[in-house]
C-alpha positions in Angstrom: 38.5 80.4 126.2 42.0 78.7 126.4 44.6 79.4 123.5 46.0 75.9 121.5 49.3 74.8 123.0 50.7 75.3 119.5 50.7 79.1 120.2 52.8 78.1 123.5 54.9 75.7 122.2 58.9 76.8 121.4 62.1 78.1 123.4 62.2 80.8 125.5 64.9 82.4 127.8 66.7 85.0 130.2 70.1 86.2 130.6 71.0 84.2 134.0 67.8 81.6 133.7 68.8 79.8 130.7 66.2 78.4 128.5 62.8 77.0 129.1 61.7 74.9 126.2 57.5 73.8 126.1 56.7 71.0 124.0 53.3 69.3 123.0 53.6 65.5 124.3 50.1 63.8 123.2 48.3 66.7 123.9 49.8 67.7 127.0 52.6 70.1 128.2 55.5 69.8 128.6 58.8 71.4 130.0 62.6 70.8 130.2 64.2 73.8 132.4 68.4 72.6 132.8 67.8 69.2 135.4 64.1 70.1 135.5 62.1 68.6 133.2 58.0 67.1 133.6 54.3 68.1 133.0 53.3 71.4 133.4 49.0 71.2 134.4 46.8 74.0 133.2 45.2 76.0 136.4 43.9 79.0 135.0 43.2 78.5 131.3 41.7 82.2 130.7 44.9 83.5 131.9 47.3 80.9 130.0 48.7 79.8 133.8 50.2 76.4 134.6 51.7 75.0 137.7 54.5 72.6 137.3 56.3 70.3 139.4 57.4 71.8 142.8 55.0 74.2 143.1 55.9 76.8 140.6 53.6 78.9 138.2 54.0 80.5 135.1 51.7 82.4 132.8 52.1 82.8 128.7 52.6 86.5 127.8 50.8 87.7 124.3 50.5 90.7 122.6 46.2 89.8 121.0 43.9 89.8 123.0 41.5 86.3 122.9 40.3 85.1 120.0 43.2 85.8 118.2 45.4 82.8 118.3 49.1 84.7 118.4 51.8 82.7 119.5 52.9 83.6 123.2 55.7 86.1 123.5 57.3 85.7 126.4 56.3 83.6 129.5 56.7 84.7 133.3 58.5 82.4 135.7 59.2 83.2 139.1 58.4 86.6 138.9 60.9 86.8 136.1 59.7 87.4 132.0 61.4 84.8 129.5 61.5 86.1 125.9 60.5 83.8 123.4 63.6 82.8 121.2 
C-alpha cells in the first residue's frame, strides 16, 4: 500500500545540502533542490522510493508503520537523511 503524497509533501533539509522542498503538482511530485528542480516518479511505492531526474533515488523516512498515514520525517538522498523542517 502507498502513503498519500500529502504525508510527503513539505521542506526538508541538511547542514551542507540545503533544502529539498516536495510539492503536490496535479497529483504528481514534485521537487526543487537549489538549480534542480522536476518530477520525481514513484519506483517502489511499498518503500516510499522515487527516482528523479539524473538518476538519483530517494526514500521517505516515517516513524508508523503502514496503515497509519504519518507524515514522513525525514527523507534519504544520496545516502544522506534530510530532516523534515
Amino acid at each position: 500500500m502507498a502513503r498519500d503524497l500529502a504525508t510527503v509533501v513539505g521542506r526538508y533539509g541538511a547542514p551542507g545540502y540545503g533544502t529539498v522542498r516536495f510539492v503536490d503538482r496535479d497529483g504528481h511530485l514534485h521537487f526543487e533542490w537549489g538549480a534542480l528542480a522536476g518530477k520525481a516518479t514513484r519506483i517502489d511505492p511499498s518503500r516510499m522510493m522515487w527516482q528523479f531526474r539524473g538518476g538519483g533515488r530517494l526514500r521517505f523516512v516515517f516513524n508508523d508503520k503502514l496503515p497509519v498515514e504519518g507524515a514522513a520525517t525525514g527523507v534519504v538522498l544520496r545516502g544522506v537523511t534530510l530532516a523534515r523542517l
